[in-house]
Residue, then its C-alpha position, 0 to 999 in steps of 0.5 A: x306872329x305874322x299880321x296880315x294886312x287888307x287892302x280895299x279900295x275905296x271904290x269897294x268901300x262905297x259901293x259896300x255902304x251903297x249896298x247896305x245902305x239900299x238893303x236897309x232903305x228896303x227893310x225900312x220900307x217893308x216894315x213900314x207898310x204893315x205894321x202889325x195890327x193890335x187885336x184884342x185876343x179873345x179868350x175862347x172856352x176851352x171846349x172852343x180852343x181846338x176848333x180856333x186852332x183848327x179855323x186859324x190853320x185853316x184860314x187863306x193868306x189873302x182874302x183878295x187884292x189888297x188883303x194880304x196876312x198881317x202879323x197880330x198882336x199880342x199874337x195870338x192863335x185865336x186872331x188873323x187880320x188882312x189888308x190896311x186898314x185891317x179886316x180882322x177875324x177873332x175865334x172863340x167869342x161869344x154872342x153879340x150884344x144886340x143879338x137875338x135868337x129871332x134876329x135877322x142874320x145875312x146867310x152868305x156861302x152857307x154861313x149866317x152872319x149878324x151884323x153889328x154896327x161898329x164906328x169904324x167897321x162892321x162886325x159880322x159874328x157867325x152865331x150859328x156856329x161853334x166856336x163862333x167867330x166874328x170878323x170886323x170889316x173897315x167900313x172903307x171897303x164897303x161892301x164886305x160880301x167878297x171878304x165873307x165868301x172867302x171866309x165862308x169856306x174854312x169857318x165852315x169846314x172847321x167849326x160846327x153848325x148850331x142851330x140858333 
């Protein structure tokens, strides 16, 4: 039997570990920089589950500067969140509590959204539509206008209008 022996220098050792250490720094930091967002997974009637896929599937990977796709968990395919602090969309929820048939809702894009005060965020739930859907928006941003507009067009294209 013939061993074969290897031969590196230790130049080659040390620039391998630098480079694996570099490749670990960076990994480390990427995690680091979004973790995941923990999101209470709603639990969609099941009249609702085929239209949260189809919205999901739908929605953009990026609702602008600073709100790139995070990973949820649980994961779930009735959640989505984007950005740090995170703006989260849940499908298949039900209505408000403080919300009434009579209760003024803001029409943006052609999708109208209650709003509901949150400690830390706003909740807005498109309660004209079925499934509905509710998207907390981190008071931080302060206006959630731009979100919405970028939400509009899938929710709207994916769910259907109710009248209210």
């Amino acid at each position: 039997m013939r061993r074969q022996r290897c031969v590196t220098s230790g130049a080659a050792i040390g620039l391998l570990a630098a480079a694996a250490g570099l490749l670990a720094a960076a990994l480390g930091a990427c995690s680091r920089s979004t973790p995941d967002v923990a999101v209470a997974a709603p639990t969609p009637a099941a009249s609702d589950r085929a239209g949260c896929a189809r919205l999901v599937a739908a929605l953009p990977g990026s609702l602008g500067p600073h709100l790139d796709h995070r990973v949820v968990q649980p994961a779930s395919d009735y959640t989505r969140a984007w950005g740090r602090p995170a703006v989260v969309l849940r499908c298949g929820v039900g209505y408000p509590p403080r919300y009434l048939p009579t209760s003024t809702v803001d029409e943006v894009d052609g999708i109208s959204w209650f709003a509901t005060q949150e400690q830390d965020a706003v909740v807005f739930t498109a309660v004209t539509r079925r499934p509905r859907v509710a998207v907390a928006v981190p008071r931080t941003y302060g206006q959630a206008f731009d979100v919405l507009i970028s939400l509009s067009a899938p929710v709207r294209s994916t769910t259907a209008a109710r009248v209210r």
